[in-house]
C-alpha positions as CSV (number, residue, x, y, z in Angstrom):
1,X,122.1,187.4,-212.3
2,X,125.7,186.8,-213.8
3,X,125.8,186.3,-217.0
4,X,127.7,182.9,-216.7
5,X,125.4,181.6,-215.0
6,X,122.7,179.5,-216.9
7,X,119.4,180.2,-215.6
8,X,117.5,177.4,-213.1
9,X,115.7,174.8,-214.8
10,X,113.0,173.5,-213.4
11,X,111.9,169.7,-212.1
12,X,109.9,168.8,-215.5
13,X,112.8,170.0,-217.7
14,X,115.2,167.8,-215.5
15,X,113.1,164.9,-216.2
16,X,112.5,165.3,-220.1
17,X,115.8,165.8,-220.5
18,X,116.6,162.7,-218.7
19,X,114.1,161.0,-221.0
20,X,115.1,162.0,-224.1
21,X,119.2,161.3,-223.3
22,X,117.9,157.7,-222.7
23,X,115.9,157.7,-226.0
24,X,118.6,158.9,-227.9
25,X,120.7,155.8,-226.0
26,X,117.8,153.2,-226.5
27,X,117.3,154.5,-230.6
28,X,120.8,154.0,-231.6
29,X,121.3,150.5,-229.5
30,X,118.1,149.7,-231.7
31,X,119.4,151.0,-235.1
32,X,123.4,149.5,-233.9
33,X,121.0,145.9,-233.3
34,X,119.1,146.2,-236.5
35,X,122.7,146.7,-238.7
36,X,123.6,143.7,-237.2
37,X,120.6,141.6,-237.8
38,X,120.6,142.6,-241.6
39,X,124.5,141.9,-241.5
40,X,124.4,138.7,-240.0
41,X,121.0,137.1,-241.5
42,X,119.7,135.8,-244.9
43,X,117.3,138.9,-244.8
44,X,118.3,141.1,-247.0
45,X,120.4,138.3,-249.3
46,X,122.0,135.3,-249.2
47,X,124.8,134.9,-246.4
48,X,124.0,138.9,-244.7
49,X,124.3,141.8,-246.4
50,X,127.6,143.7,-245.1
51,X,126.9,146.4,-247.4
52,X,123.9,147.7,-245.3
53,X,123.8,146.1,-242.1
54,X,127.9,147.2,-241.2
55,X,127.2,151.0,-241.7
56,X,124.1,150.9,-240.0
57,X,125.4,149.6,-236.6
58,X,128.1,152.0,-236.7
59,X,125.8,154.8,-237.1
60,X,123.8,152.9,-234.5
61,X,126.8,153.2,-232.0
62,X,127.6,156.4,-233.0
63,X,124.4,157.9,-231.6
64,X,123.9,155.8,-228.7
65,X,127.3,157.3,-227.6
66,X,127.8,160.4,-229.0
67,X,124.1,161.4,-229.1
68,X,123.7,162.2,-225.2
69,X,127.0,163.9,-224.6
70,X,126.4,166.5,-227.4
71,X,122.4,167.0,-226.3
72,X,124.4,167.7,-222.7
73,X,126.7,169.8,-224.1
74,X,124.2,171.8,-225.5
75,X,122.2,172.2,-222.6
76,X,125.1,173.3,-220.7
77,X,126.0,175.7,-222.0
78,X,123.8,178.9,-221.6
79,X,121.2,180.6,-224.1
80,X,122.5,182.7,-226.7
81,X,126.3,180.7,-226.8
């Protein structure tokens, strides 16, 4: 076998990859929801709390878009890189 050639993966690998890009997706949409809850609501205080809920949906949209593209890059590329 070359050795730029990534091994073969097989079919349950495929799918818990699969599964765990769209967690990563479904997490930070829920973390990106939950900073804007606390942002926009009387929750936390008295007219929202920018403070917390603003850099907690940006971190929530940072991983639901960065998340799966650097858990694909690292699958990518092969062992030992």
């Amino acid at each position: 076998m070359s050795p730029n050639i990534p091994p073969p993966v097989d079919e349950a690998t495929w799918r818990n990859r699969f599964i765990t890009i769209n967690l990563v997706r479904i997490g930070g949409t829920a973390v990106a929801l939950l900073g804007l809850y606390l942002w926009h609501t009387d929750t936390v205080r008295e007219g929202g709390a920018l403070e917390v809920g603003l850099p907690l949906a940006l971190i929530g949209l940072a991983i639901s878009f960065l998340g799966p593209q650097l858990l694909a890059r690292k699958w990518r590329s092969p062992p030992g890189q």
